[in-house]
C-alpha positions as CSV (number, residue, x, y, z in Angstrom):
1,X,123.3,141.3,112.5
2,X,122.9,141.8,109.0
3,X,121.4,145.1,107.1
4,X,118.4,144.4,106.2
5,X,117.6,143.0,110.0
6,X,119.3,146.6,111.0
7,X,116.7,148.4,108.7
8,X,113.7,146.6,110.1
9,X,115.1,147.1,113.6
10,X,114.9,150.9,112.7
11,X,111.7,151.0,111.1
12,X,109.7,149.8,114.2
13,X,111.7,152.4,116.1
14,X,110.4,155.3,113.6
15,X,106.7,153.4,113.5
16,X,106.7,152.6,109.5
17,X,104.2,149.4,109.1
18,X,105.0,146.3,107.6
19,X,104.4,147.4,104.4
20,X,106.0,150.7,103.8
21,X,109.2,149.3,105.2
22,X,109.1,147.1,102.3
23,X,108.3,149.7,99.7
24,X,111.0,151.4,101.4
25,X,113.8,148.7,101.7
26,X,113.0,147.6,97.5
27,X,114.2,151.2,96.6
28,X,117.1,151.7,99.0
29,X,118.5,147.9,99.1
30,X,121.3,148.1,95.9
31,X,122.7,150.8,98.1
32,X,122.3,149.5,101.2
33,X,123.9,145.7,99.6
34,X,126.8,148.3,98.4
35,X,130.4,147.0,99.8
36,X,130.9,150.9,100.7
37,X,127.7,151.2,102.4
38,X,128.2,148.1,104.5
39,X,131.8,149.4,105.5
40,X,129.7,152.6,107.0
41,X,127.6,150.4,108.9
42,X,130.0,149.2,111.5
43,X,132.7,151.3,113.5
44,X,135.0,153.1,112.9
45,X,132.2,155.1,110.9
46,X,130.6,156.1,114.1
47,X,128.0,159.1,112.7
48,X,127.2,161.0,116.1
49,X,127.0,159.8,119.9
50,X,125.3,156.4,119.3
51,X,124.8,155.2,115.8
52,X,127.2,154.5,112.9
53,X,127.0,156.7,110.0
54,X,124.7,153.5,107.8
55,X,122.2,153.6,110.5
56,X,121.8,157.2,110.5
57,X,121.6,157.6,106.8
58,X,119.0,154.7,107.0
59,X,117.0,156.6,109.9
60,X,116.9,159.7,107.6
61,X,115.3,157.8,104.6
62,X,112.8,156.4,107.3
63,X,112.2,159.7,108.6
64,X,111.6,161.4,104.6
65,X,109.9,158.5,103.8
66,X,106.8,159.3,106.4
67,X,107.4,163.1,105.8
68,X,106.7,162.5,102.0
69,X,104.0,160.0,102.9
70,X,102.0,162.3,104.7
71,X,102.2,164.8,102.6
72,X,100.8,162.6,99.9
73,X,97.6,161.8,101.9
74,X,97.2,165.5,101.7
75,X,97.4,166.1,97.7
76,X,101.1,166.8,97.1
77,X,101.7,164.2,94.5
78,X,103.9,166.3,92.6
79,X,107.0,165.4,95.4
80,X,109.4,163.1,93.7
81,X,109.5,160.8,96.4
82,X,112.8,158.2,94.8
83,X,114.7,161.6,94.4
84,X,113.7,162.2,98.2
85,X,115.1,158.8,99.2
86,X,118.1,159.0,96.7
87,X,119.0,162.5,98.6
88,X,118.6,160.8,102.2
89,X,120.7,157.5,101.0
90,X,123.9,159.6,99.5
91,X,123.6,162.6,101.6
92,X,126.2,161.6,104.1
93,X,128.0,159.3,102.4
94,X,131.6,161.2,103.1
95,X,134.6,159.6,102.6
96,X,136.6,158.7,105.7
97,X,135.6,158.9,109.5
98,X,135.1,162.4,110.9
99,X,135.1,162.8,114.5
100,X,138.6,163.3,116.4
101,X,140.0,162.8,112.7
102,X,140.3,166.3,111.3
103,X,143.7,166.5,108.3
104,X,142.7,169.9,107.1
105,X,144.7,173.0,107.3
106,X,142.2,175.3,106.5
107,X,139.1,176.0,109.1
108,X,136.8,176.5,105.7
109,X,137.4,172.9,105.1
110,X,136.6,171.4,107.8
111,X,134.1,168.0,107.6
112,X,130.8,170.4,108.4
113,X,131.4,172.7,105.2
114,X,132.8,170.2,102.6
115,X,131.3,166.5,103.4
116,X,128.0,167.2,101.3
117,X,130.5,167.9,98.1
118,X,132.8,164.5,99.2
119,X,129.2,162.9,99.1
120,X,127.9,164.3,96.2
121,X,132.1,162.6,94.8
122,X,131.2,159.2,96.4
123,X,127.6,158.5,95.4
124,X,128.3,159.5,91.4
125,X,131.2,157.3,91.4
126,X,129.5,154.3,93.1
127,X,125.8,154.2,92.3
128,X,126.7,155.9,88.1
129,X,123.4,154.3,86.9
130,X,121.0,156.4,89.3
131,X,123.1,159.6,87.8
132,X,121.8,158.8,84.5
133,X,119.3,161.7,83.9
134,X,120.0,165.3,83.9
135,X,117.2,167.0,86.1
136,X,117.5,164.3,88.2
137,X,120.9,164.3,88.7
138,X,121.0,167.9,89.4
139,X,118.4,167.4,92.0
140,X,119.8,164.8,94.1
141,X,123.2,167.0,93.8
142,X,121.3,170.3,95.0
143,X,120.0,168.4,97.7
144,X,123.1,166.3,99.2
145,X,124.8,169.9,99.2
146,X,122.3,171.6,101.2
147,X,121.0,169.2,103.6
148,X,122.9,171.0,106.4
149,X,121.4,174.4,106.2
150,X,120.9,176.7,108.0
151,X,125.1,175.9,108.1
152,X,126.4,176.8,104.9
153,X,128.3,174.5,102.5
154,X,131.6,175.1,101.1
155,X,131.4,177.0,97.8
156,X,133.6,175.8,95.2
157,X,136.6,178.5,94.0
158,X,140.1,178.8,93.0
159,X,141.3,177.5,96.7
160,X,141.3,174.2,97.7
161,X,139.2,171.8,98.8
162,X,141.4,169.2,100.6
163,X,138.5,166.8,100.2
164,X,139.5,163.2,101.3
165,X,138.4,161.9,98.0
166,X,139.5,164.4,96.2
167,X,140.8,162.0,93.4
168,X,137.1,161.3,93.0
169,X,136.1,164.5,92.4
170,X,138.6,165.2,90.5
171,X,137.6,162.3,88.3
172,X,133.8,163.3,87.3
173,X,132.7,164.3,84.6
174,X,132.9,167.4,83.3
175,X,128.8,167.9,83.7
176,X,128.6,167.0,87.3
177,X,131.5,169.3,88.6
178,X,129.8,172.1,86.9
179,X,126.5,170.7,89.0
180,X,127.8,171.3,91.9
181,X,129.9,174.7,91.2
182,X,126.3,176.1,90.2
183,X,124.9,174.8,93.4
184,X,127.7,176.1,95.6
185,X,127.8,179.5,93.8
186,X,124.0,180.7,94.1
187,X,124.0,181.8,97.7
188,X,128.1,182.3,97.8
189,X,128.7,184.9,100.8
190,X,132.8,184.6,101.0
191,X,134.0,180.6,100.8
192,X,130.6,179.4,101.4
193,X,127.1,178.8,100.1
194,X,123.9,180.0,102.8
195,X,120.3,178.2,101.4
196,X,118.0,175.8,101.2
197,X,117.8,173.5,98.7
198,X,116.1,175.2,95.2
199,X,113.9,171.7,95.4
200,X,111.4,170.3,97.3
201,X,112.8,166.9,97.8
202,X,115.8,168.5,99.4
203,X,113.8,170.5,101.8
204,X,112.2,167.5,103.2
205,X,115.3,165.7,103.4
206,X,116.8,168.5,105.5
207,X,114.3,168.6,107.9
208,X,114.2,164.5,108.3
209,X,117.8,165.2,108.9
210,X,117.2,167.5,111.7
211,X,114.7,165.2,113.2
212,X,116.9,162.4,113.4
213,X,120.3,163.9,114.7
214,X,118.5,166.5,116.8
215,X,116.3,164.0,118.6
216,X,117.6,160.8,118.3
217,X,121.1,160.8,117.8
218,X,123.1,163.3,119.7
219,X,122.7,162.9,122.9
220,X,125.3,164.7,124.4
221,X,127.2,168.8,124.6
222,X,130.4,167.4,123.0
223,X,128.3,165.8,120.2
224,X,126.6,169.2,119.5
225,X,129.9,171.1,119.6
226,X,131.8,168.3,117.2
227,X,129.3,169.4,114.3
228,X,131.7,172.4,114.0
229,X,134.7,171.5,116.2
230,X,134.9,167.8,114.4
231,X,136.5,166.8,118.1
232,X,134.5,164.8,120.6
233,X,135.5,163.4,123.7
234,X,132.5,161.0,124.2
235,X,132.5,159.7,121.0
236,X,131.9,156.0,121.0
237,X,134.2,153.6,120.4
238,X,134.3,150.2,118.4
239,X,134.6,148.2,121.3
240,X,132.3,150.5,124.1
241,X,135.1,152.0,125.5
């Protein structure tokens, strides 16, 4: 099956009409068509209990898509809805596979506190041209790194990160990192960063977020508990097992 027959699949799930889906799939397709993104579309990227991690960042932009929508209707046209979108497509976009795949020595860097800032690594690197303007970027960036709350994410300091791309993030430019230090360090209780996103667009995101994992994706006690644990015993296989 390819992606875009995925996508449609997904939108009749969430209800989005005919055309919507297509408004949504001519913003989202470069990064859907993206070699990376297909690789997350397929196992061993399984997300949660039943959907690889490309579906579930697809359901999310579905989902913030008819947030955003509505809200619309009712005179909230100052909502940025691409930056929404952009925040839903990267959002997740971590590195390597996370469940029952945990290389980290330290508890504070487990998947749950520092995927948002491997995300944040990934999506600059691979899609530079959307990175191009300064409020923007910092907007998208504020809202990859908070899309978790109310868990925190991991504040950036002096000990480190053991990020799976860390070469990546070691890599950006200059401008970005300090992005994401100023995002991590408003909110800093100890190693980690407690709020909401400062915008909008992030807010919505988040709560499409929670819509989608909470109702549709986990379905069982051991997919709850890998959040934090990163370990789950139900998690489904590539071949069904």
């Amino acid at each position: 099956m390819n992606i875009y027959t995925q996508f449609k699949i997904l939108c009749q799930k969430y209800k989005l009409n005919n055309k919507n889906c297509k408004n949504l799939w001519n913003l989202i397709k470069p990064i859907c068509l993206h070699p990376e993104f297909k690789k997350r579309n397929c196992g061993p990227f399984w997300h949660h209990d039943c959907k690889t991690l490309g579906e579930h960042i697809m359901c999310d932009a579905i989902v913030t898509y008819k947030i955003i929508c509505k809200l619309k209707r009712k005179k909230c046209d100052f909502i940025n809805l691409r930056i929404a979108i952009y925040i839903a497509m990267f959002h997740d976009l971590y590195e390597e596979p996370w469940q029952n795949n945990i290389k980290v020595k330290s508890l504070k860097n487990y998947h749950c506190f520092t995927h948002p800032i491997e995300a944040v690594a990934n999506a600059i690197t691979w899609f530079p041209e959307i990175f191009q303007n300064e409020q923007e970027s910092l907007m998208i960036i504020d809202g990859i790194m908070h899309h978790m709350y109310p868990l925190p994410v991991r504040a950036i300091d002096n000990y480190a990160l053991e990020l799976n791309n860390q070469d990546k993030f070691n890599q950006l430019p200059e401008i970005y990192k300090k992005m994401i230090f100023v995002s991590t360090y408003v909110g800093k209780v100890g190693a980690f960063s407690f709020r909401k996103s400062f915008y909008v667009e992030g807010r919505i995101m988040a709560k499409a977020d929670k819509i989608v994992a909470m109702k549709k994706d986990i379905r069982s006690i051991s997919g709850y508990l890998s959040l934090i644990t990163g370990k789950n015993k139900k998690l489904i296989t590539k071949n069904g097992d």
